[in-house]
C-alpha positions as CSV (number, residue, x, y, z in Angstrom):
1,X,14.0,-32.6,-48.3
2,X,11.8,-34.7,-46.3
3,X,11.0,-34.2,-42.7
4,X,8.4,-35.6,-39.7
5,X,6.7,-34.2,-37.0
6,X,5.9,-35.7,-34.2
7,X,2.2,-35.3,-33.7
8,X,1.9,-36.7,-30.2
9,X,4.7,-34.3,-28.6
10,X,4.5,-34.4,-24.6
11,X,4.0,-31.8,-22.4
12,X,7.9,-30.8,-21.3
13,X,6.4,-27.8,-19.3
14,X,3.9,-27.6,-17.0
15,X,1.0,-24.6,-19.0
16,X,0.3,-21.8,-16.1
17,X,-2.3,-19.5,-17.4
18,X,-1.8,-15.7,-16.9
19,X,-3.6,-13.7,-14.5
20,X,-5.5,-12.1,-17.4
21,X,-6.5,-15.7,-18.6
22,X,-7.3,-16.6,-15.4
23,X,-10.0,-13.9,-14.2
24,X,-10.9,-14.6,-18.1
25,X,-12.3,-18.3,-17.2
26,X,-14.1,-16.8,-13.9
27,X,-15.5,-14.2,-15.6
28,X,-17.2,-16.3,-18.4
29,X,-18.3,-18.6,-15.7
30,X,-19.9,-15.8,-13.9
31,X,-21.8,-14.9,-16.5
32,X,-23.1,-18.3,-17.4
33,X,-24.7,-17.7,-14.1
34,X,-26.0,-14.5,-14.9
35,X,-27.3,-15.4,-18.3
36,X,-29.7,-17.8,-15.6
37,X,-31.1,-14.9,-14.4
38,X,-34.2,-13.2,-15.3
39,X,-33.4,-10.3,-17.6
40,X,-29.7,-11.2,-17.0
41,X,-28.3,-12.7,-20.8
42,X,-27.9,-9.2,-22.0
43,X,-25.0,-8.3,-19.3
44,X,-23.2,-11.6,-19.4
45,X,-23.3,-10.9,-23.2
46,X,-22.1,-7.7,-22.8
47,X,-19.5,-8.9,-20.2
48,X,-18.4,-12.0,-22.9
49,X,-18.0,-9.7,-25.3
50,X,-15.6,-7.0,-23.8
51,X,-13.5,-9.5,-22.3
52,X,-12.9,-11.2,-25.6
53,X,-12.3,-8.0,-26.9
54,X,-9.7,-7.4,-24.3
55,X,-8.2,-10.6,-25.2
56,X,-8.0,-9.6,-28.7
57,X,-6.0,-6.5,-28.0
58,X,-3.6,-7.7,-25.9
59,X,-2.3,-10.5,-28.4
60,X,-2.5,-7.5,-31.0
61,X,0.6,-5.8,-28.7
62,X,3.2,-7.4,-29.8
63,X,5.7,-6.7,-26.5
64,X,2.3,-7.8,-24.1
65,X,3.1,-10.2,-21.5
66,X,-0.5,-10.1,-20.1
67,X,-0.9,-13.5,-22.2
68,X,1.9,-15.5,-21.0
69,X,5.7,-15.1,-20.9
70,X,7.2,-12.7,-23.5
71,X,11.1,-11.8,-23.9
72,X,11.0,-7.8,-24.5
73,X,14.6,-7.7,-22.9
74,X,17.4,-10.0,-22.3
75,X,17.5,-11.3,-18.8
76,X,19.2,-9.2,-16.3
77,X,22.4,-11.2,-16.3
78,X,22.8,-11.0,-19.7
79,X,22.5,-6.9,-19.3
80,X,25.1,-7.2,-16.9
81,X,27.6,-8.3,-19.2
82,X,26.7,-5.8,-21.9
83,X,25.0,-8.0,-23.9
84,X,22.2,-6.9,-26.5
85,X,20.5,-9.1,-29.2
86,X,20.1,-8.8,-32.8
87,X,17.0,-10.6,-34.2
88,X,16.2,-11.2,-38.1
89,X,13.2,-12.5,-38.8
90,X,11.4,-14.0,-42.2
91,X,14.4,-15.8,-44.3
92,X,16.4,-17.5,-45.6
93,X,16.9,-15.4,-47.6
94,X,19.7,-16.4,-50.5
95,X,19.8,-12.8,-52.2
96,X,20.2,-10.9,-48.7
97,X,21.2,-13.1,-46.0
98,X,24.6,-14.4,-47.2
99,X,25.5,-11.1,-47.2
100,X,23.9,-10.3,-43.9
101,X,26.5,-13.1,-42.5
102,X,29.3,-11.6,-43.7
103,X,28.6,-8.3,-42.1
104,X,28.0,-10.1,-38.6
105,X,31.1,-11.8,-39.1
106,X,33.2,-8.7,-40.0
107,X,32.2,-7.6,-36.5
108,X,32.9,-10.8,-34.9
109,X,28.6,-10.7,-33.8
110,X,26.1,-13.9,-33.5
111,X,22.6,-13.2,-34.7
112,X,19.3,-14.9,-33.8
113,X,17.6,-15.8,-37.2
114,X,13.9,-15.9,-36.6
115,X,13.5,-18.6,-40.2
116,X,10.6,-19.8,-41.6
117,X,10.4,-23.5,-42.0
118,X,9.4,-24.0,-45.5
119,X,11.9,-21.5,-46.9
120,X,14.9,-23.5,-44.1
121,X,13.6,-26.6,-46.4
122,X,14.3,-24.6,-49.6
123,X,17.9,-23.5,-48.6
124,X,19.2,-26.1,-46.8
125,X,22.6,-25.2,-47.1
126,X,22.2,-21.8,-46.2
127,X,20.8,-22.8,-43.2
128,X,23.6,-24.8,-42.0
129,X,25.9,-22.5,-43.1
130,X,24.0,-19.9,-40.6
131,X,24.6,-22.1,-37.8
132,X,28.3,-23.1,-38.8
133,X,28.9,-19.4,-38.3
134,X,27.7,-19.6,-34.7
135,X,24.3,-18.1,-34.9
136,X,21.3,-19.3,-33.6
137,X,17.9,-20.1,-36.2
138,X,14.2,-20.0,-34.4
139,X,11.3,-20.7,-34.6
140,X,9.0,-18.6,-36.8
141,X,6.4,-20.9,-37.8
142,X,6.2,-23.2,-41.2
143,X,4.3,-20.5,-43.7
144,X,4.5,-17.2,-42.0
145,X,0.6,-17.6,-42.4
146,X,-0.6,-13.5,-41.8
147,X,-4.1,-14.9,-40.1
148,X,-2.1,-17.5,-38.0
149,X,-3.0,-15.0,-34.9
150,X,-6.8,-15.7,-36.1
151,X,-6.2,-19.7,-36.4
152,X,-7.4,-22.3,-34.2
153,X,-5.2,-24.9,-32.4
154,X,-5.4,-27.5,-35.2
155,X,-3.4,-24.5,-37.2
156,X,-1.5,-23.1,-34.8
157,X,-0.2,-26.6,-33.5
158,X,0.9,-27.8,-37.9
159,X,2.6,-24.5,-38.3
160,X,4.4,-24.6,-34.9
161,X,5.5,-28.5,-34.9
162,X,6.3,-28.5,-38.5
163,X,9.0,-25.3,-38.4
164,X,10.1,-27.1,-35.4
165,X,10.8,-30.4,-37.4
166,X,11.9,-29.0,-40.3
167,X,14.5,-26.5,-38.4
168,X,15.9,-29.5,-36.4
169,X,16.5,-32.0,-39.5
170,X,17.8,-29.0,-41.6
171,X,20.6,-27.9,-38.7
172,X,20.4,-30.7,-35.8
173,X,19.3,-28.3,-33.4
174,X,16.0,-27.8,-32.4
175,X,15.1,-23.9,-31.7
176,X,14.4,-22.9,-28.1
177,X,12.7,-19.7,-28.9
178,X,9.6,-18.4,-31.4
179,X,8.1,-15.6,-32.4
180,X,5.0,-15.3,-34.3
181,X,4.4,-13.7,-37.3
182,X,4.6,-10.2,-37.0
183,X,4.8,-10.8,-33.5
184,X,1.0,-10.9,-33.1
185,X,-0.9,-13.6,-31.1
186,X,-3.8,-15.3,-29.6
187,X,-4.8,-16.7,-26.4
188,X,-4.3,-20.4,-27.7
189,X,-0.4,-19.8,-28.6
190,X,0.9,-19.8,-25.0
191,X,-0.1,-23.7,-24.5
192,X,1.0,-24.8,-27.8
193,X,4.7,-22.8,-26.8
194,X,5.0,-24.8,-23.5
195,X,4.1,-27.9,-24.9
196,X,7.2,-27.9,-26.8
197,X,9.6,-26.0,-24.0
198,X,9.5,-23.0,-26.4
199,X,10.2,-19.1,-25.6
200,X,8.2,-16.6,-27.1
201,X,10.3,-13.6,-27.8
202,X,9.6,-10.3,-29.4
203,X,11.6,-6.9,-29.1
204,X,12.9,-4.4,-27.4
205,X,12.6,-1.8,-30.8
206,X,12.3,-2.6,-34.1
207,X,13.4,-0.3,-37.4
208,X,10.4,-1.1,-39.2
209,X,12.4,-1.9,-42.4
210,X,10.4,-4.2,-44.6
211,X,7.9,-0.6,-45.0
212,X,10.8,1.8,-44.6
213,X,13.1,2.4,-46.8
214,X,15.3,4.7,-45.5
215,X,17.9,3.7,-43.8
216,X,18.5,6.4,-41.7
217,X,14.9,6.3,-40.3
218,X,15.6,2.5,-39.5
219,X,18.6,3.1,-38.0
220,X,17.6,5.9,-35.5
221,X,14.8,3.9,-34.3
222,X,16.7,0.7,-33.4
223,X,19.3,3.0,-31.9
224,X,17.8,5.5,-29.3
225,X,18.1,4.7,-26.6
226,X,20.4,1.8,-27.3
227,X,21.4,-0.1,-24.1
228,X,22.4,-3.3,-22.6
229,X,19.3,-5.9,-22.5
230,X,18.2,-4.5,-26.1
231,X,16.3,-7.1,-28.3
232,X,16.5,-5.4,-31.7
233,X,15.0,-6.5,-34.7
234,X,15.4,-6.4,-38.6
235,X,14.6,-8.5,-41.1
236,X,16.9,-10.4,-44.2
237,X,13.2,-11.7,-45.8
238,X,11.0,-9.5,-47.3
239,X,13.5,-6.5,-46.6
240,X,12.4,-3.2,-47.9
241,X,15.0,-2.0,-50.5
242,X,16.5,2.1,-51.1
243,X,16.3,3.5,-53.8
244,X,19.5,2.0,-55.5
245,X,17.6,-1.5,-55.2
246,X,20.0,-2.5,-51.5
247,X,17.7,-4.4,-48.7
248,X,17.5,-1.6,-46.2
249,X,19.5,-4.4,-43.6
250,X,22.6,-4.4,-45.5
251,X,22.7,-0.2,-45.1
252,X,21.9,-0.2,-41.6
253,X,23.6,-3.6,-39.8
254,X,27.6,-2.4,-40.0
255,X,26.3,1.2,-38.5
256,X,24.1,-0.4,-35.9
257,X,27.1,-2.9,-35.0
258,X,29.5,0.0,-35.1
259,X,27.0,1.8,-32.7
260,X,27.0,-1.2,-30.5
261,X,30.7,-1.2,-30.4
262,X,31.2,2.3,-29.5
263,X,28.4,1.4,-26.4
264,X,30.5,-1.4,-25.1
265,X,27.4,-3.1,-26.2
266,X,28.5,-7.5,-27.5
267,X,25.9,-8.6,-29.5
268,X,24.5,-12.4,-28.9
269,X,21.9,-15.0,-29.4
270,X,19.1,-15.3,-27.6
271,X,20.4,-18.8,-26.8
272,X,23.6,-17.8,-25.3
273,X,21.7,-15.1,-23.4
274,X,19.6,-17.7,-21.5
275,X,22.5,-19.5,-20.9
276,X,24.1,-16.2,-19.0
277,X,21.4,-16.2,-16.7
278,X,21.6,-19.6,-15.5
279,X,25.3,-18.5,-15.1
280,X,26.2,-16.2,-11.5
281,X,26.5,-12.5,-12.2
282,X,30.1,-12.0,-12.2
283,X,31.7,-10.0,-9.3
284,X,32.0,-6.6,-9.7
285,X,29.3,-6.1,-12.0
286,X,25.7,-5.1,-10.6
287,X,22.1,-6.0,-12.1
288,X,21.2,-2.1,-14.6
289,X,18.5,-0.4,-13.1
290,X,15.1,-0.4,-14.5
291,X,15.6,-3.8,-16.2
292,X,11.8,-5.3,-17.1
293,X,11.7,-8.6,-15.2
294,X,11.9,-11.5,-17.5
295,X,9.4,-14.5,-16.8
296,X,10.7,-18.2,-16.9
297,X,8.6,-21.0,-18.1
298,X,8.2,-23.5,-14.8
299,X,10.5,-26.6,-14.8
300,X,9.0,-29.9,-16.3
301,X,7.0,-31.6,-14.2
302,X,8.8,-35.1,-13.0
């Protein structure tokens, strides 16, 4: 199915650097002028070399937010009205995620789909059937490339634009949220993210199910603890499978929904939770305690 990209996008957000990026810049700048100094190039090394290390560590923490904004949690007015996420990441998937939609629908749920672009090109119809059923598909990049933390921007910048193409011919809507592959990043993704008015987002928990395959295991780590504001993520592509040959997702999604539904807990797309905190907080219902703050991306600049 054939598809463009727009290779000159515009800036629709203005790019704010993080603290940690900031003090970054300064440092490598004071060690420029150290390196001046007689005697002085073997502490600006040293100094170059840790903070790059540094760097590298934090993008290697999935749920960091020293890099730039990160959704770990729904915002605090979607917590207020009970609302949890379920994220599932790496399909289409035509062997597992058909079925996946018909458990979500049993339970009357929406889903945020984290797709790949090349395999939302390969099942087209899928795809549009996913979003017929009222859940949301984002932004995972185009290949699911494992080094695309390592990449430069040339890289980074194809495998973002093209999912983000490909996703909005295949459906008519363009996502409003990515996550990386295996949620791991580099200092260079942040400005490619707000060029496009995109959300990183990772998770709250995860069941680690395309390693694990018991179900049980998967299910008790996406459900202790379970509470309002919970971004929880499985996947429908490259699902781990039991030992009776079932993708680990189709064992554990009807008991995790169950769970939520014995919590009071409505499960919703990230999209419709963004749109509950641009909504007021209904009366009567106060902001949970301990809620992580959740950064917003500054507005356009006019």
């Amino acid at each position: 199915m054939p598809f463009s990209y727009n290779r000159s996008v515009h800036w629709s957000a203005r790019y704010l650097p993080s603290p940690l990026l900031k003090a970054s810049a300064l440092l490598h700048v004071g060690a420029a002028a150290v390196a001046l100094a007689p005697g002085g190039w073997p502490l600006a090394l040293g100094a170059i070399i840790g903070d790059h290390m540094l760097l590298i560590a934090s993008g290697l923490w999935p749920r960091s937010t020293v890099l730039g904004p990160n959704w770990t949690r729904l915002p605090h007015a979607a917590a207020a009205r009970r609302q949890v996420a379920i994220t599932i990441d790496d399909g289409p998937d035509p062997d597992v995620t058909p079925a996946v939609l018909e458990i979500l629908e049993r339970h009357g749920a929406r889903a945020t789909f984290f797709c790949i672009g090349e395999r939302i090109a390969r099942h087209a119809a899928l795809a549009r059937a996913m979003v017929r059923a009222g859940h949301s598909i984002e932004n995972h990049t185009q290949h699911h490339r494992r080094d695309f933390c390592m990449r430069g921007w040339g890289v980074l910048r194809r495998e973002i634009e093209l999912a983000q193409a490909c996703i909005t011919h295949v459906t008519g809507s363009a996502p409003r949220f990515f996550r990386a592959p295996a949620g791991l990043r580099s200092a260079l993704l942040e400005p490619q993210l707000a060029r496009l008015g995109l959300r990183l987002a990772s998770w709250t928990r995860r069941g680690f199910d395309t390693v694990s395959a018991d179900p049980e295991l998967v299910l008790r780590r996406l459900s202790h603890n379970l509470g309002a504001g919970d971004i929880l993520l499985l996947h429908d592509g490259a699902a781990a499978r039991t030992g009776a040959g079932t993708p680990v997702i189709l064992e554990v999604l009807p008991r995790l929904l169950e769970r939520c539904g014995a919590a009071e807990l409505r499960p919703v797309t990230l999209r419709e939770a963004l749109s509950a905190a641009a909504e007021p907080t209904p009366a009567g219902i106060g902001l949970l305690a301990n809620q992580d703050p959740i950064p917003t991306r500054p507005r356009p600049m006019r």
